[in-house]
Structures are given as C-alpha cells and as structure tokens.
N, CA, C and O atoms as a Tripos MOL2 file, in Angstrom:
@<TRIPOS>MOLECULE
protein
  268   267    67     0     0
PROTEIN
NO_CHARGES

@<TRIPOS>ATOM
      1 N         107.5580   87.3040   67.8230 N.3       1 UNK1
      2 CA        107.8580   86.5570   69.0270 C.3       1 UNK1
      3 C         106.5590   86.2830   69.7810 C.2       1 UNK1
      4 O         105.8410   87.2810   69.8490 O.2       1 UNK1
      5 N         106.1230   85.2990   70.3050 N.am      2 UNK2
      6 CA        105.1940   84.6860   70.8980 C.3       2 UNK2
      7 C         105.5640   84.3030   71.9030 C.2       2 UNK2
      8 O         106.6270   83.6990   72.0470 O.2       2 UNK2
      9 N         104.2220   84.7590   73.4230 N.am      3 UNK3
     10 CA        104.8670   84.5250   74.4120 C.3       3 UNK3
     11 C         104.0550   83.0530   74.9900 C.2       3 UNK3
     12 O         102.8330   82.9920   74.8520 O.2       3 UNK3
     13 N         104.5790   82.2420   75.4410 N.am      4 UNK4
     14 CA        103.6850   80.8090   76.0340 C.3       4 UNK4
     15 C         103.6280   80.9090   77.2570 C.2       4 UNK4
     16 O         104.6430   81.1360   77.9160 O.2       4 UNK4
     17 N         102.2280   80.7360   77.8960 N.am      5 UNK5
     18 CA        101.8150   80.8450   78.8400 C.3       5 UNK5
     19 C         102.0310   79.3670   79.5250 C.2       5 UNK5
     20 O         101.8130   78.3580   78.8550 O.2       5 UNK5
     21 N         102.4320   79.2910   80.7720 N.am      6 UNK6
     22 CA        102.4080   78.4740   81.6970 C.3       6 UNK6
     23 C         102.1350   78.0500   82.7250 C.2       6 UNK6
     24 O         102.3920   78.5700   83.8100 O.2       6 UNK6
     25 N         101.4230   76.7680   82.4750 N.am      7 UNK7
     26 CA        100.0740   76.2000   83.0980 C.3       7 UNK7
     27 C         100.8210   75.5210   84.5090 C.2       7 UNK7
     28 O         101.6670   74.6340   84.3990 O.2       7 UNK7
     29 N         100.3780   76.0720   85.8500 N.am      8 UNK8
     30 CA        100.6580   76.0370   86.9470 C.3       8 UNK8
     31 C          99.7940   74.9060   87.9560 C.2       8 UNK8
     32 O          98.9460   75.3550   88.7260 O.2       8 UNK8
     33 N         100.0710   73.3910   87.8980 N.am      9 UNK9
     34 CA         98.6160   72.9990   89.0580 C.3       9 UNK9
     35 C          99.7280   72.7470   90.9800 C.2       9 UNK9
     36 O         100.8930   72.6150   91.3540 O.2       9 UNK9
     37 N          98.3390   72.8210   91.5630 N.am     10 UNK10
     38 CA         98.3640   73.0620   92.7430 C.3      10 UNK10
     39 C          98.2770   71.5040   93.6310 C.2      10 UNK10
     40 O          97.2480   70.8290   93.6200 O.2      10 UNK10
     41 N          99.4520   71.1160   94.3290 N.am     11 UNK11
     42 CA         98.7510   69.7520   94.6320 C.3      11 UNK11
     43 C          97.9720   69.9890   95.9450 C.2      11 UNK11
     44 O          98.0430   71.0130   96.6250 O.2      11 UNK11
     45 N          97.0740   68.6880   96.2560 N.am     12 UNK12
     46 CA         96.2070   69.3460   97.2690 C.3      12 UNK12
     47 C          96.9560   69.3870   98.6560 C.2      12 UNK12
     48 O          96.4460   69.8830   99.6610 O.2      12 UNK12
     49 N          97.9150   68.9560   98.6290 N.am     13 UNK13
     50 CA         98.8010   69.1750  100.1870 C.3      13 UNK13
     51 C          99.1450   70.4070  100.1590 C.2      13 UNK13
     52 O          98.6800   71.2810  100.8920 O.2      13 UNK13
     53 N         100.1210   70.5780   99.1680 N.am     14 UNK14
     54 CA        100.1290   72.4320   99.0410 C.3      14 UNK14
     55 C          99.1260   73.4730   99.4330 C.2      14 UNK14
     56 O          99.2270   74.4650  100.1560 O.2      14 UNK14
     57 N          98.2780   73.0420   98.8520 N.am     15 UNK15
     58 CA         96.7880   73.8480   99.4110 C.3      15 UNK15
     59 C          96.5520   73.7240  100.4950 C.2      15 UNK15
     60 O          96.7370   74.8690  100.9050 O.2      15 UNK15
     61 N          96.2830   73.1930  101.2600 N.am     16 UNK16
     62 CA         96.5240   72.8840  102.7330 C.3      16 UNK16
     63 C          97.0460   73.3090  103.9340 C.2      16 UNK16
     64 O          96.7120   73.6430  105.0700 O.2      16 UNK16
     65 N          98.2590   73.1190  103.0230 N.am     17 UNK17
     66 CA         99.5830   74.1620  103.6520 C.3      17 UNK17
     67 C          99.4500   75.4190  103.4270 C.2      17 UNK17
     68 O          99.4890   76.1710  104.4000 O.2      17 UNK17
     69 N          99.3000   75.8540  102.3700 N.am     18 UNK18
     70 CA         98.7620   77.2910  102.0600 C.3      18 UNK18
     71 C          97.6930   77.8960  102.9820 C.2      18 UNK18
     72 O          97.8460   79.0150  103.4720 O.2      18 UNK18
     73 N          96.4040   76.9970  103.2530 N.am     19 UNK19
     74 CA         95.3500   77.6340  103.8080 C.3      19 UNK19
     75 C          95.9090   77.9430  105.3180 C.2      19 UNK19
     76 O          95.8670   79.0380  105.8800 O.2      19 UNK19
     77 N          96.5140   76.5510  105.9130 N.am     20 UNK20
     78 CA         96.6940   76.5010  107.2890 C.3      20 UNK20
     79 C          97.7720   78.1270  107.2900 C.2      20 UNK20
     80 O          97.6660   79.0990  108.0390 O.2      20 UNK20
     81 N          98.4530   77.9590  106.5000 N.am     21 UNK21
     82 CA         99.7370   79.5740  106.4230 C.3      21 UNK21
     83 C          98.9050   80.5870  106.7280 C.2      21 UNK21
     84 O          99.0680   81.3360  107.6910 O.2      21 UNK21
     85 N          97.8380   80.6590  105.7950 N.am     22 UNK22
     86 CA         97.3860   81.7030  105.7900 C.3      22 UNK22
     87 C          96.1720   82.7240  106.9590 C.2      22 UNK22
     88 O          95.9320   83.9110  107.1790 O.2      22 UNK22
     89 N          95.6860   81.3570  107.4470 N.am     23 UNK23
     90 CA         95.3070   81.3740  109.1660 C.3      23 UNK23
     91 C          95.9150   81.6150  110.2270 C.2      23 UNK23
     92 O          95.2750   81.8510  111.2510 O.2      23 UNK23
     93 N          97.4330   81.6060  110.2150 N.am     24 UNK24
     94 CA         98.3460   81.7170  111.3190 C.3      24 UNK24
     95 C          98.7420   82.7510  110.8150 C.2      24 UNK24
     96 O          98.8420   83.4750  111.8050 O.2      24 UNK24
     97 N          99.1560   83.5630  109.6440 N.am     25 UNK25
     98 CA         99.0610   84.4860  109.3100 C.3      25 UNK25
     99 C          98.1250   85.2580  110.1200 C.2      25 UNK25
    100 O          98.6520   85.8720  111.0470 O.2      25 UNK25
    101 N          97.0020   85.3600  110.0040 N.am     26 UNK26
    102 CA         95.5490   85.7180  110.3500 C.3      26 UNK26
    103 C          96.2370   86.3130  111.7580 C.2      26 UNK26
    104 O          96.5930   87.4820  111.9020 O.2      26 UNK26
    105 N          96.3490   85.2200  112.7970 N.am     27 UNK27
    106 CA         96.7720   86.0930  113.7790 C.3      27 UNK27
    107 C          97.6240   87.3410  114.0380 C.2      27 UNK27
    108 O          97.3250   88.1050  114.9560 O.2      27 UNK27
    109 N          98.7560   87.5750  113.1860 N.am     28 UNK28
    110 CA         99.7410   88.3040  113.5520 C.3      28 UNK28
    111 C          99.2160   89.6370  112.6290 C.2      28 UNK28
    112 O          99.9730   90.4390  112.0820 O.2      28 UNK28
    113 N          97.6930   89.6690  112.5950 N.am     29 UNK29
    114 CA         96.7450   90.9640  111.6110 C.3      29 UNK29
    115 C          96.9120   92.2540  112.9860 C.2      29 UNK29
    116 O          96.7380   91.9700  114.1710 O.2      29 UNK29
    117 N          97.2520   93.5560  112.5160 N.am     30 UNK30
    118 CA         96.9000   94.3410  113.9600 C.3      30 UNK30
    119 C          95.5430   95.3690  112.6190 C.2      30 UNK30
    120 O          95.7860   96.0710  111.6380 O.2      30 UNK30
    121 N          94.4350   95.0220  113.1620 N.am     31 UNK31
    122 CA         93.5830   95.7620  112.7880 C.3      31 UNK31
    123 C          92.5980   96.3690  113.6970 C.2      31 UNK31
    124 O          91.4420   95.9600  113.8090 O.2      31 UNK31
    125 N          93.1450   97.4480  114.3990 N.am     32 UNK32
    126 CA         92.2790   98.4050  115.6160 C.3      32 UNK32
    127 C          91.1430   99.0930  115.0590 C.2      32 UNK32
    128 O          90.0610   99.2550  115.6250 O.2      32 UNK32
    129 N          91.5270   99.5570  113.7010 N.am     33 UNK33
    130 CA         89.7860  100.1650  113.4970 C.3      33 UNK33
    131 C          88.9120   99.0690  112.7530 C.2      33 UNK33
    132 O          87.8480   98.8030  113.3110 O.2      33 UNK33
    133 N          89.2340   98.3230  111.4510 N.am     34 UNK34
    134 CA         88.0460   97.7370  111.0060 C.3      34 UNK34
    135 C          87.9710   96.2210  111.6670 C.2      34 UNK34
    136 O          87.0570   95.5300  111.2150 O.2      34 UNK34
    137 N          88.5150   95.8250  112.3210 N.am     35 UNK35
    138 CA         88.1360   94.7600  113.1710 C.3      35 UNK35
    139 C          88.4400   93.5110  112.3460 C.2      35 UNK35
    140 O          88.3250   92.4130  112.8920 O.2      35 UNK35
    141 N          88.8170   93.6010  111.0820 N.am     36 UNK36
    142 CA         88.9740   92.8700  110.1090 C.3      36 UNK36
    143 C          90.7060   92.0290  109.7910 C.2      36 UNK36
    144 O          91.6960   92.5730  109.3010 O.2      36 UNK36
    145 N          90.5900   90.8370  110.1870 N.am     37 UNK37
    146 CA         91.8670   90.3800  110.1870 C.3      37 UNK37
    147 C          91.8920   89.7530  108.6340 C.2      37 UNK37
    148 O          90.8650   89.3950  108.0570 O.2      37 UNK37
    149 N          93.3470   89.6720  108.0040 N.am     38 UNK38
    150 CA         93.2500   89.4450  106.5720 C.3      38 UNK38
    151 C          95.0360   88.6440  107.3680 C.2      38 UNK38
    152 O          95.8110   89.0230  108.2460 O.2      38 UNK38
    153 N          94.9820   87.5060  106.4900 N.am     39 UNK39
    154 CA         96.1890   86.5470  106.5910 C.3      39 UNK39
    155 C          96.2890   86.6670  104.8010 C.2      39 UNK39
    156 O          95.5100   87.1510  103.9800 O.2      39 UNK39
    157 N          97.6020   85.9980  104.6640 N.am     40 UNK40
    158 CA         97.8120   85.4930  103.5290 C.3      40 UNK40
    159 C          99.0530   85.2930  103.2500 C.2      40 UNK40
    160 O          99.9750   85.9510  103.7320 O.2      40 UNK40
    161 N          99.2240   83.9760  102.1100 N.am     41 UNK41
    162 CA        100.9560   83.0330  102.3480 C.3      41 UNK41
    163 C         100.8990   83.2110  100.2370 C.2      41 UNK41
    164 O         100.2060   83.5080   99.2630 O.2      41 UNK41
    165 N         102.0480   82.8090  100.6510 N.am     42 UNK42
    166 CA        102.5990   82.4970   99.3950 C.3      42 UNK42
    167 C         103.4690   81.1520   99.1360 C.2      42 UNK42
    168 O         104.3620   80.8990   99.9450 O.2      42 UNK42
    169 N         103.2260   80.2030   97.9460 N.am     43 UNK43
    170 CA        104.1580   79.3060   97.7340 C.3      43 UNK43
    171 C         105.3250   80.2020   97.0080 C.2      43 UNK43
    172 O         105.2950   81.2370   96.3420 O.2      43 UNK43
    173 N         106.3330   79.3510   97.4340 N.am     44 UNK44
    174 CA        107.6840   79.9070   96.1610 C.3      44 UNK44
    175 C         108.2810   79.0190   95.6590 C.2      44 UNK44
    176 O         108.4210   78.0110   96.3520 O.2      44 UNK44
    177 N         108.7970   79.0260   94.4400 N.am     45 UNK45
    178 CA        108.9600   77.8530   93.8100 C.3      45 UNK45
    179 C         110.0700   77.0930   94.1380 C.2      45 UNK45
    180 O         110.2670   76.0280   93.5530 O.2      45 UNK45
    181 N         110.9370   77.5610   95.1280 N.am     46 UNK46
    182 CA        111.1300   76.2640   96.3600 C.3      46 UNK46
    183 C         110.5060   75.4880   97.4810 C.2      46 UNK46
    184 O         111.1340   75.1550   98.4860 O.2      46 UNK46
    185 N         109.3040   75.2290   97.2750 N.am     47 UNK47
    186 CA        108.6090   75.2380   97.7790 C.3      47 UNK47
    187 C         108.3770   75.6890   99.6530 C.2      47 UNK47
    188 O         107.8070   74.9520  100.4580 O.2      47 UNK47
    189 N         108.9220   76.9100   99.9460 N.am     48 UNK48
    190 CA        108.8670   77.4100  100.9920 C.3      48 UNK48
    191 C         107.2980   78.5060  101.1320 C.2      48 UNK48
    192 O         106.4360   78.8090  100.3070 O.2      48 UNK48
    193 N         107.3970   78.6730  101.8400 N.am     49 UNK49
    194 CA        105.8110   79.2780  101.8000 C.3      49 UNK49
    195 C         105.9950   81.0600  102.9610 C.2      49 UNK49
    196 O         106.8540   81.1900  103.8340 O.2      49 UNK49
    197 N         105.3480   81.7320  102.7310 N.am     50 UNK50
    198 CA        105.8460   82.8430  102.8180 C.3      50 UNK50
    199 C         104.7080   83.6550  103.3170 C.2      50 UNK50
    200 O         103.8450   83.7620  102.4460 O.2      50 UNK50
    201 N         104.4090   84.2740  104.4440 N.am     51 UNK51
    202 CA        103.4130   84.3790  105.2540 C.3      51 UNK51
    203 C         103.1400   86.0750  105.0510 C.2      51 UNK51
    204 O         104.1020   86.7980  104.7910 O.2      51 UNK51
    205 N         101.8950   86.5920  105.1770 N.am     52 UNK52
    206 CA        101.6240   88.3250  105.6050 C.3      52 UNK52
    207 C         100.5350   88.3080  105.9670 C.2      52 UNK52
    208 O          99.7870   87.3450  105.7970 O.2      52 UNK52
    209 N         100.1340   89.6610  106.6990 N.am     53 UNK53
    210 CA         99.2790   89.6210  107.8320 C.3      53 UNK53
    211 C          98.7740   91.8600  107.3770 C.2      53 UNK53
    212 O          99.4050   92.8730  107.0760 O.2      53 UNK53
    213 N          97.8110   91.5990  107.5420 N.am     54 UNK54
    214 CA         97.4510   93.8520  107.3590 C.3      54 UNK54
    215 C          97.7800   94.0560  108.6930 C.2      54 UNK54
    216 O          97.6120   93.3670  109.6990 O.2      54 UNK54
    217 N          98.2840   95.1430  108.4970 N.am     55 UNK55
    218 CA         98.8430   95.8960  109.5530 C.3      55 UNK55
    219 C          97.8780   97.1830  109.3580 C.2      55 UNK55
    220 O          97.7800   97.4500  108.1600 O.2      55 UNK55
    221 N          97.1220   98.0750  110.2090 N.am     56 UNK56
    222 CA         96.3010   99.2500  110.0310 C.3      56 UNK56
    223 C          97.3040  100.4330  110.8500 C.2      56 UNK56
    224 O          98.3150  100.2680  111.5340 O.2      56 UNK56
    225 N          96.7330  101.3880  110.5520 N.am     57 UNK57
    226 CA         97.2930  102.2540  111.0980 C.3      57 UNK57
    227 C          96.4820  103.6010  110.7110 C.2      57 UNK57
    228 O          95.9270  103.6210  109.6130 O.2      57 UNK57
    229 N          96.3790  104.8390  111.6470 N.am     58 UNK58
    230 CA         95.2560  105.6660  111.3220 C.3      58 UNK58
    231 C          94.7570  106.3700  110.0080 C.2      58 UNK58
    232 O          93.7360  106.8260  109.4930 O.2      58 UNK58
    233 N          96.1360  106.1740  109.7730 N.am     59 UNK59
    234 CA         96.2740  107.3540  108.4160 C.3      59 UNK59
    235 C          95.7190  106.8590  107.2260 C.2      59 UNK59
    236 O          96.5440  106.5510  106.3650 O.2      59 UNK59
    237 N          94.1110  106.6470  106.8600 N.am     60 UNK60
    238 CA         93.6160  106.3900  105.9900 C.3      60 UNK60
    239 C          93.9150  106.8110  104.6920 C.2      60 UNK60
    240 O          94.2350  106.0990  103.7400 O.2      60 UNK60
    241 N          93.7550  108.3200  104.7380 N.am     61 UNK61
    242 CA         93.8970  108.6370  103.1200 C.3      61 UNK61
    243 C          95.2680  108.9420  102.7760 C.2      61 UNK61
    244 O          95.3080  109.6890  101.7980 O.2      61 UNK61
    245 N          96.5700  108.5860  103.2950 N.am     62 UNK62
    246 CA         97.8340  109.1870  102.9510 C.3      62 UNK62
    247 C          98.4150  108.1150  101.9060 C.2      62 UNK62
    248 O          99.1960  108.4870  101.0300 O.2      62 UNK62
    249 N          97.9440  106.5360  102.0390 N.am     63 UNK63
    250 CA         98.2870  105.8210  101.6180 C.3      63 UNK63
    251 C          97.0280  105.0480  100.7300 C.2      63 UNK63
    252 O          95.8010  105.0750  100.8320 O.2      63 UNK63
    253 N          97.8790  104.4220   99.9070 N.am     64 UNK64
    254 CA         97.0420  103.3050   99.0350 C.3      64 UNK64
    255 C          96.1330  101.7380   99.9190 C.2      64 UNK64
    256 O          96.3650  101.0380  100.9040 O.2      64 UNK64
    257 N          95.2730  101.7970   99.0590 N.am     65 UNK65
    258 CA         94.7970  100.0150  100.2920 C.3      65 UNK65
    259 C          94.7960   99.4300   98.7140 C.2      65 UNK65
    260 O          94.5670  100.1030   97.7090 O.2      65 UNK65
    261 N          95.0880   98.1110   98.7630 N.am     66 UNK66
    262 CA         94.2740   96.7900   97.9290 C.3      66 UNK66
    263 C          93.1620   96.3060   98.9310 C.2      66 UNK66
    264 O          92.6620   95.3700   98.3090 O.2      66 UNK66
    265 N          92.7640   96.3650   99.6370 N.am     67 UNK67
    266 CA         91.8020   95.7800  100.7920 C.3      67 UNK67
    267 C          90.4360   96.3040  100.1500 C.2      67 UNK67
    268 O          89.3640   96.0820  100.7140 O.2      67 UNK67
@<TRIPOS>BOND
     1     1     2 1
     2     2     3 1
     3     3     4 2
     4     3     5 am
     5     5     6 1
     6     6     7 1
     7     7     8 2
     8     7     9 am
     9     9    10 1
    10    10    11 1
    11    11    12 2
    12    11    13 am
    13    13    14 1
    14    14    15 1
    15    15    16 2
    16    15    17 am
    17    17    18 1
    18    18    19 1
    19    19    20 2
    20    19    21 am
    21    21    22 1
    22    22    23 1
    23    23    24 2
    24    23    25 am
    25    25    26 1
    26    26    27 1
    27    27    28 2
    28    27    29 am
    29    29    30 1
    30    30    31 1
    31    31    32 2
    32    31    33 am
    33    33    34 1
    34    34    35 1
    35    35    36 2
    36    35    37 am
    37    37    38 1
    38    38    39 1
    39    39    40 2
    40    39    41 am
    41    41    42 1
    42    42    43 1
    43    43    44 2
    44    43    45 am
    45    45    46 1
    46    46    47 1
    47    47    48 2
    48    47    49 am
    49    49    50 1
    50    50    51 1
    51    51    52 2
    52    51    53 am
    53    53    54 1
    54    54    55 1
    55    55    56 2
    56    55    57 am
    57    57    58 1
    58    58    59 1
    59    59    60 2
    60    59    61 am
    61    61    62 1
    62    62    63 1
    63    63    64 2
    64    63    65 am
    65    65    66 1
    66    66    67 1
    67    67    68 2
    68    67    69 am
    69    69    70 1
    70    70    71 1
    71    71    72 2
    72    71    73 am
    73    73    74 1
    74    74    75 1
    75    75    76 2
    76    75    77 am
    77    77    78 1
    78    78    79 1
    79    79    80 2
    80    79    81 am
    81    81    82 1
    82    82    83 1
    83    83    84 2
    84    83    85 am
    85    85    86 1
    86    86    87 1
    87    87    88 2
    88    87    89 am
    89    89    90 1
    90    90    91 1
    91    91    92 2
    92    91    93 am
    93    93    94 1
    94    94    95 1
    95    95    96 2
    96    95    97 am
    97    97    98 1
    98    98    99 1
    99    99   100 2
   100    99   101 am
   101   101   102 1
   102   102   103 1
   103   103   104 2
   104   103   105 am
   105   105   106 1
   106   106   107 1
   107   107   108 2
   108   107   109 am
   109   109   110 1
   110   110   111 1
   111   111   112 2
   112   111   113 am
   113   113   114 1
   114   114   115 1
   115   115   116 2
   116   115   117 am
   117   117   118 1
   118   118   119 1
   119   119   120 2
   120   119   121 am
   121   121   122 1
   122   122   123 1
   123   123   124 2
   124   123   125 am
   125   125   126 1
   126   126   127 1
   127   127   128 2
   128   127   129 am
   129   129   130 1
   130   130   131 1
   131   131   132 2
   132   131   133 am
   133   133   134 1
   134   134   135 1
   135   135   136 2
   136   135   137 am
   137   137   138 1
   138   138   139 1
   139   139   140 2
   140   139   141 am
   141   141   142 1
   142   142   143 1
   143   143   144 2
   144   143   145 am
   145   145   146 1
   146   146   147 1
   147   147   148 2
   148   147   149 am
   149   149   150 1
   150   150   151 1
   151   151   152 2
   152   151   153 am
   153   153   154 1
   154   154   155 1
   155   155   156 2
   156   155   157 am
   157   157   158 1
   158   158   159 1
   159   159   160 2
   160   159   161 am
   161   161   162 1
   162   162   163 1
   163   163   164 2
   164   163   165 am
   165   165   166 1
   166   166   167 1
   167   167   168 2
   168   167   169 am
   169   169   170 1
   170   170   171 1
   171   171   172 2
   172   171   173 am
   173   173   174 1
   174   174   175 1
   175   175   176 2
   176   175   177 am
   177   177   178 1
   178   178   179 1
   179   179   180 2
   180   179   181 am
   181   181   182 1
   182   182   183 1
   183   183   184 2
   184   183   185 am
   185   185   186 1
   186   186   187 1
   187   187   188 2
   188   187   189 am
   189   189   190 1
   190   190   191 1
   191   191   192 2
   192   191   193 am
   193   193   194 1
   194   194   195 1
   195   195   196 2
   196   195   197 am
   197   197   198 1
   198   198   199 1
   199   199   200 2
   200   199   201 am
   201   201   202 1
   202   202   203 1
   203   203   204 2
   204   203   205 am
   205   205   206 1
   206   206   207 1
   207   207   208 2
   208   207   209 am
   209   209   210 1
   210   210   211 1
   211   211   212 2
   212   211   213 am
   213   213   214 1
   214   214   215 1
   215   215   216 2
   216   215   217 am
   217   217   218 1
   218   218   219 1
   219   219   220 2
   220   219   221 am
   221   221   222 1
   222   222   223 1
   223   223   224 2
   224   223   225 am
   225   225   226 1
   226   226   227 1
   227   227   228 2
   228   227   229 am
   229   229   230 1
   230   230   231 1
   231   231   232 2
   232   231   233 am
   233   233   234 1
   234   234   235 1
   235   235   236 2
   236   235   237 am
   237   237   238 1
   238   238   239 1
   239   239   240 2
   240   239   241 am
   241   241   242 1
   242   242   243 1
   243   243   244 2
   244   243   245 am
   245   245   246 1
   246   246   247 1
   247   247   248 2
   248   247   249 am
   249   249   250 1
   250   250   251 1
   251   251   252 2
   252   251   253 am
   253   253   254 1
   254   254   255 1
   255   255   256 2
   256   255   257 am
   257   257   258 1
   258   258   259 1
   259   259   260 2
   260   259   261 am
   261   261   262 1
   262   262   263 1
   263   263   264 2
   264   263   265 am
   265   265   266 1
   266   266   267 1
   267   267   268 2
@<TRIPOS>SUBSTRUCTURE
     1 UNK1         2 RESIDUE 1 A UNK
     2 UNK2         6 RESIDUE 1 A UNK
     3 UNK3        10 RESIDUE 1 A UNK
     4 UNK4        14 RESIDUE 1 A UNK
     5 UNK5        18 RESIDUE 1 A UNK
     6 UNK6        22 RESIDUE 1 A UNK
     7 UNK7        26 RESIDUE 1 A UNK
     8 UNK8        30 RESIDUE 1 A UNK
     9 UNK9        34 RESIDUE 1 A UNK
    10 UNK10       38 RESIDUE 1 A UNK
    11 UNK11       42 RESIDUE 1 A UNK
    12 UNK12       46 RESIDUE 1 A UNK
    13 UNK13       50 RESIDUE 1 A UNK
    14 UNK14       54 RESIDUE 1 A UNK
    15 UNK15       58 RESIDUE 1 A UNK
    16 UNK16       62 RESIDUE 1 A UNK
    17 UNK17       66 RESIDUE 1 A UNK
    18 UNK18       70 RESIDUE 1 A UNK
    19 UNK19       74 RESIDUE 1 A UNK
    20 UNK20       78 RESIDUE 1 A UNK
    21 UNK21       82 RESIDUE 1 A UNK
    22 UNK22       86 RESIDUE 1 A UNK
    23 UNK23       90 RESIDUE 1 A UNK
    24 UNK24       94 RESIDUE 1 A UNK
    25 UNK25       98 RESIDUE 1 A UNK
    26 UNK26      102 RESIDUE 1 A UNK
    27 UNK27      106 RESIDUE 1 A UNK
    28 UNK28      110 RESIDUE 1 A UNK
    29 UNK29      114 RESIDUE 1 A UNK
    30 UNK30      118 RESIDUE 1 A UNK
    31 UNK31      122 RESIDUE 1 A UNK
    32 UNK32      126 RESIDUE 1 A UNK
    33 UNK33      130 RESIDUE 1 A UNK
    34 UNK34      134 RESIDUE 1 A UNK
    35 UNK35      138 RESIDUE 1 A UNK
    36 UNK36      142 RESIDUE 1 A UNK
    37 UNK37      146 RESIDUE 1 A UNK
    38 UNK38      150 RESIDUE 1 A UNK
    39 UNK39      154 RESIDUE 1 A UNK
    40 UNK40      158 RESIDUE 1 A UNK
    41 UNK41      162 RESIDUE 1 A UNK
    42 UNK42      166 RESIDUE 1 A UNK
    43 UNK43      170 RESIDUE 1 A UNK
    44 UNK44      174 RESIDUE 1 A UNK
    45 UNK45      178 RESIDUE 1 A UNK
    46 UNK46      182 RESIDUE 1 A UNK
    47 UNK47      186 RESIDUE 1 A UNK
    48 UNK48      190 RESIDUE 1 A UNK
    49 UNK49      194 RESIDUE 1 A UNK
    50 UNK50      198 RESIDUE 1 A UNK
    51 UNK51      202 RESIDUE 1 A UNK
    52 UNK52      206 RESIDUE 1 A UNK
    53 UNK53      210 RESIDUE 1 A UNK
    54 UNK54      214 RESIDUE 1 A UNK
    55 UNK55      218 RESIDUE 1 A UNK
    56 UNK56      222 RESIDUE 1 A UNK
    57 UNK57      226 RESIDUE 1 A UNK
    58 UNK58      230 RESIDUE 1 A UNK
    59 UNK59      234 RESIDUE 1 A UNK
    60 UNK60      238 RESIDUE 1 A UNK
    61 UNK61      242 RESIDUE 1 A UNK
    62 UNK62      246 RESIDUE 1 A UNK
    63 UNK63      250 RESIDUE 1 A UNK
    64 UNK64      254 RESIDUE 1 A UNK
    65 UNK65      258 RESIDUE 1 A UNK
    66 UNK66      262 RESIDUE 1 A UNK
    67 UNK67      266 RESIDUE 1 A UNK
C-alpha cells in the first residue's frame, strides 16, 4: 500500500487573511514575564480561520513549551 502525498497551494488572499489573523491574535498574547507576544491562525478546510494567542503563566518547569 502506498501512501500519496497531497500537494496543498495557498491563494494569496488566504495569506493575507492568515497574516492579518494572526496579528489580532497577537493581541489577546498575556505574556508578563518574557515580554514576547506570539499570535497564530489557522485555515480549515472550510475555509474559516481559527485564531491562538500564548498565554504565560509562572510555572515554568511543570509544563511543556513549543516556544
């Protein structure tokens, strides 16, 4: 069984929309210690778009980061 990979393009309005998401995102970041705001959206393949923002909180080593 062979699996086929599928080739995904981006139109540039989408992108757009994506970036602007991901800036308004940006705001709703609560980052009290590293000062560092991180936004970020998602398309879904209805094309609805789907927003997140880091949330910090003290407890460094209890939890995992991707950051």
């Amino acid at each position: 069984m062979s699996a086929i990979a599928k080739t995904w393009t981006l139109e540039v309005s989408d992108r757009e929309r994506l970036i602007k998401a991901a800036f308004e995102a940006r705001e709703f970041a609560y980052c009290k210690y590293s000062n560092f705001r991180v936004g970020a959206a998602l398309l879904a393949a209805d094309g609805s778009i789907i927003k997140g923002a880091n949330i910090e909180n003290a407890s460094y080593g209890a939890s995992p980061s991707s950051e």
